[in-house]
N, C-alpha and C positions, 0 to 999 in steps of 0.2 A: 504494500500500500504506500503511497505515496501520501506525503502532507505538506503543502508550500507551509505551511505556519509549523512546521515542528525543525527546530535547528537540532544539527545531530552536534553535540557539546564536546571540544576537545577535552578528552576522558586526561588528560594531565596536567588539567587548571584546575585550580582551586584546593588542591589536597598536599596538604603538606609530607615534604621530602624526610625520609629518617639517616641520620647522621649518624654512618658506621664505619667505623674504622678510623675515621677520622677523614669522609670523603663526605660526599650528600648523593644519595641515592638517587634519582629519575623519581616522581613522586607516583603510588601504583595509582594503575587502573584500575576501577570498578571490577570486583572479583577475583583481582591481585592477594597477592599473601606474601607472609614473611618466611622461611624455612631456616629452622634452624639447625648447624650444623653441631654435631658431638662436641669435637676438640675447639671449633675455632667459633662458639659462640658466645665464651668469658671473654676470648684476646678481642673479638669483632664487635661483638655489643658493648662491652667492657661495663659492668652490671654493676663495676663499686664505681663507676664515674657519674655524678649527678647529672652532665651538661649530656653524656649521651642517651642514658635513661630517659630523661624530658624528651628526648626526639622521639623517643617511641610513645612517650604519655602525650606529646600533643597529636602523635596519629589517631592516637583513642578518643582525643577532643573531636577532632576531625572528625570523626564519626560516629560522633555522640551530640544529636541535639541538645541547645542548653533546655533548662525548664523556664527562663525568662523569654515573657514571651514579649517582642516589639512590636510597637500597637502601629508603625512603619517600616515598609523595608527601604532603606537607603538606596541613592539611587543609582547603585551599582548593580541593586538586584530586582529593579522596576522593571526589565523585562525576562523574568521569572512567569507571568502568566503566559507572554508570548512564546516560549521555549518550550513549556510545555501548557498549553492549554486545558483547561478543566476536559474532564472528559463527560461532565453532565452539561457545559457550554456546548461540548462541539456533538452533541448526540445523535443528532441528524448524519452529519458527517458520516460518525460511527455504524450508524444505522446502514446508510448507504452503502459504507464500503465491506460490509458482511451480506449484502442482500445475494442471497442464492448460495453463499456457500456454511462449509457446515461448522459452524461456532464450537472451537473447544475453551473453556473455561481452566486456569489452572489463577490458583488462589492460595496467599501465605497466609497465615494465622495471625501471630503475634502482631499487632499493630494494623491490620488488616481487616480481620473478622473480630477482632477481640481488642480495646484498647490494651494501651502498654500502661501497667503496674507498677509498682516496686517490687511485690511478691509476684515470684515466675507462675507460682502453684494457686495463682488467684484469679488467670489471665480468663474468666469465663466472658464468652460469648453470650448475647441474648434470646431469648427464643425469640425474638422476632427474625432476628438474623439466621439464624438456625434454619427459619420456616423457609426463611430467603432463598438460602443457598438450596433446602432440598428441592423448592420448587424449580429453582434454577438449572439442578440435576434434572428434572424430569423433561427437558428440552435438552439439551446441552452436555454430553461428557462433560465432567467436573472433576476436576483434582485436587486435593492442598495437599502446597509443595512448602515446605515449614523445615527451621533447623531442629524443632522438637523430635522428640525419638516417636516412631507411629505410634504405640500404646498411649503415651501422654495425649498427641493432636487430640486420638482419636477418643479418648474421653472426654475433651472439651468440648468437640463436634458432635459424636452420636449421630450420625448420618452412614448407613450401612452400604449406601447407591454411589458411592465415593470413591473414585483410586485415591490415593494417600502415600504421599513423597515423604518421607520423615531421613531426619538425621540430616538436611541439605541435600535430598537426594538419595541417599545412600542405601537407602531399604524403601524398598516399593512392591506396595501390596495394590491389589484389583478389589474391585465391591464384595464385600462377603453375601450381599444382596444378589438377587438375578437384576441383570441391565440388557437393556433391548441394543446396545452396543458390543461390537466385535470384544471381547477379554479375553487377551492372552494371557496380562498379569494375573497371574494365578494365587487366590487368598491363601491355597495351602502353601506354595513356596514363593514364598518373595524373594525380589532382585535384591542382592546384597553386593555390589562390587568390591566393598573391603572388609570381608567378614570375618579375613585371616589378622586382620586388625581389632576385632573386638577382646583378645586379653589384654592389649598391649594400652584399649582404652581405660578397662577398667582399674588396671593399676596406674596409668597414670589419673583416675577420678583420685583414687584413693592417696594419692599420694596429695594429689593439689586439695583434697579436703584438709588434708592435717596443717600444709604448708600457708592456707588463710585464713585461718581459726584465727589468728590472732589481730585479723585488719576487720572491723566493726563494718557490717553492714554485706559484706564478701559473702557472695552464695556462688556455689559449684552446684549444676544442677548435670546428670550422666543422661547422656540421650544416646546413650548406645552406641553410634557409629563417629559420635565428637562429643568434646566437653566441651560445658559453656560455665566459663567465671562472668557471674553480673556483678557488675560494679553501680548499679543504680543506686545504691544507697549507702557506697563509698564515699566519704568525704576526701574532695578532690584535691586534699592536702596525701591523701594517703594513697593515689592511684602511681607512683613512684617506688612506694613499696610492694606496692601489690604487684607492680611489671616484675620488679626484681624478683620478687618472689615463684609468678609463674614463669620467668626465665628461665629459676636456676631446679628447677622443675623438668624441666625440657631439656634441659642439656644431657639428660642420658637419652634421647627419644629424638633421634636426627631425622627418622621418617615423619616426621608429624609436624605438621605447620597452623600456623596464629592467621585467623582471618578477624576484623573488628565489625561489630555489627553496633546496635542501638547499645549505650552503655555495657556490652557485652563483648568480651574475649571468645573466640571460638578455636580452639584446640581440636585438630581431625587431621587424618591421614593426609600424606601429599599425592594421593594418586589424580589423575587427572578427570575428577567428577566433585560437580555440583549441580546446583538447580535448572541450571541449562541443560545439561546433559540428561538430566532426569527427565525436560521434558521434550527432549529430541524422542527419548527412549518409549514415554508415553506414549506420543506421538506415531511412534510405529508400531507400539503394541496396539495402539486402536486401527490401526492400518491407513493411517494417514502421512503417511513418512512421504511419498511423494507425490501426493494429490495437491493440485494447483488449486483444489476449490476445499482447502480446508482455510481457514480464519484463527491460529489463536489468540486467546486474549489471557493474558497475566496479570494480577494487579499483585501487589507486594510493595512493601517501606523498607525494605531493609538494605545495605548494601549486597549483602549476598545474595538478592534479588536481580542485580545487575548483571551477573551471567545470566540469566533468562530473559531480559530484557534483550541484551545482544544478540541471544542468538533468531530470536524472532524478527531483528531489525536483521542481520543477515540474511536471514530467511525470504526476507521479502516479503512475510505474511502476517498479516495480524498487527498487533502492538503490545507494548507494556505499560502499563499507569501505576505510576508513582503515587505512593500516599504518603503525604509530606506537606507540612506548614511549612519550611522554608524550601529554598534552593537549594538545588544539589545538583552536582555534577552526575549526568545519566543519563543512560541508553533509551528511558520510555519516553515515548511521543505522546501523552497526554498526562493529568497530574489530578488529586483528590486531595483536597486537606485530611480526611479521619473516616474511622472506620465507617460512622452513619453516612457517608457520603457514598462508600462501597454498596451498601444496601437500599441507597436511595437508583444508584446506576442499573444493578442487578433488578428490580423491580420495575423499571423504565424497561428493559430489555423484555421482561418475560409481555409487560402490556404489548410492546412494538406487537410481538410475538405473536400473543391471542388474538390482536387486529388481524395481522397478515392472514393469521388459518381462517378465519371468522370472511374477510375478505374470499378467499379463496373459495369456501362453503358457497357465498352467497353466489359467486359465478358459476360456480357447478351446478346449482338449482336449478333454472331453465333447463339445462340440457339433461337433466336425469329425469326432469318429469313430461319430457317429447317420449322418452323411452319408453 
């Protein structure tokens, strides 16, 4: 799909450089990570120096909205609506450029369907959103594609009609429901692409639970296939200790790399999969991998939502919306302030919806009652 109003954003402004070694790194792109190595990540991070530690806590800034919120954006970031445009502004558009093909829906959780908390284990969703989304399955494959581990998502969800990406990807199960769609993801064996990595997770949980005990507010929550340190209710005098801490952590565990999300460290494997990958993979378990007339659509807030975002703007097909009060450097072509705004979109979709067959019905009349 094309969009004259949507600018594709040099993915290496605006994200601050980490200072290793005593060099300045290239600042990453959206779904980039840090890897660290065994021996040389005391000499390269250098974990007792304050000025280099800072380079890594202001990456964490970078990708941690503050909570003050600016009742204006400066006008640096006044064309922030024209980069990405609401996607309940441009609906029409949207409406048009899905007409005739076939809508896949993949949807993140946290910040998405569910506001962000301070407590992880509090993130509930509402039934009305709940009703939202199953209605929204009943047109539409539907996915959520979430860093939570599937058992967690899918307690918050409770939607059976669902594939369900859990871990970033990294374990993906098919509907335990019957769906009137092609399922290969099979409920009894889910995709796991690094499941030769799940001891290697749980000792490093255990390890990083002992090693933050002692910084006020620090939760390590195990999602199976990564660990997530929140630092949401870290005070931001203590996010210097806390790097250190899950630095020196990681220095026995060189296969495993630091991605930053909303107030959140993510700890997981370095194999070459995330939320893109997860939904290339969807995508052809439903048998749409190279149908020109499939459409998906992604909404997600996180950064680790930016590998899915790209690969649908490489794709050519569909788009990604960003849910976000501020500006961010990012691959989606349209943009949502909050969750209720996800449920106001998905509810505009299913009405389009009911017109169109309703439409349809009414033109087939005449000609079935000549018969």
């Amino acid at each position: 799909m094309t969009n004259p109003n949507v600018v594709v954003t040099d993915a290496r402004s605006g994200i601050i450089a980490v200072a290793v070694g005593g060099s300045s790194l290239p600042p990453p792109v959206p779904g980039t990570y840090i890897t660290f190595s065994k021996r040389k990540l005391v000499q390269n991070l250098d974990i007792s120096s304050g000025n280099r530690i800072n380079a890594w806590v202001d990456s964490m800034r970078a990708s941690s909205p503050t909570h003050v919120k600016s009742p204006a954006l400066p006008d640096s970031q006044s064309t922030w609506p024209q980069q990405q445009p609401s996607a309940l502004d441009m609906f029409d558009e949207i409406t048009n450029s899905s007409k005739g093909k076939q809508i896949v829906m993949f949807l993140d959780y946290d910040g998405t369907l569910s506001p962000i908390v301070d407590d992880p284990d509090r993130a509930f969703m509402s039934e009305g959103m709940r009703e939202t989304v199953r209605k929204l399955a009943s047109y539409f494959p539907t996915a959520i594609v979430s860093g939570r581990c599937i058992d967690k998502v899918y307690n918050f969800v409770r939607l059976e009609e669902l594939y369900y990406a859990g871990s970033h990807g990294m374990d993906i199960q098919g509907p335990s429901k019957s769906s009137k769609y092609d399922k290969k993801v099979s409920e009894t064996a889910p995709f796991q692409p690094a499941s030769e990595y799940l001891p290697m997770m749980d000792q490093v949980y255990t390890s990083l639970l002992e090693v933050v005990k002692s910084i006020p507010g620090a939760l390590v929550e195990n999602n199976k296939f990564c660990v997530s340190v929140h630092f949401r209710c870290v005070d931001e005098k203590k996010w210097i200790e806390l790097a250190k801490q899950v630095a020196s952590v990681l220095e026995g565990y060189p296969s495993l790399r630091v991605t930053h999300g909303r107030k959140v460290l993510e700890i997981r494997p370095t194999i070459k999969w995330d939320k893109g990958k997860a939904v290339e993979f969807l995508l052809q378990s439903l048998g749409y991998a190279n149908d020109e007339d499939v459409f998906p659509i992604y909404i997600g807030d996180d950064r680790t939502d930016e590998d899915a975002f790209k690969v649908l703007r490489e794709r050519g097909q569909g788009f990604g919306i960003l849910v976000s009060k501020t500006p961010n450097v990012t691959y989606a072509s349209y943009s949502l302030q909050e969750p209720s705004e996800c449920r106001q979109l998905s509810l505009r979709k299913q009405y389009r919806l009911r017109r169109r067959v309703q439409e349809i019905k009414v033109t087939l009349q005449p000609e079935l009652g000549t018969e």
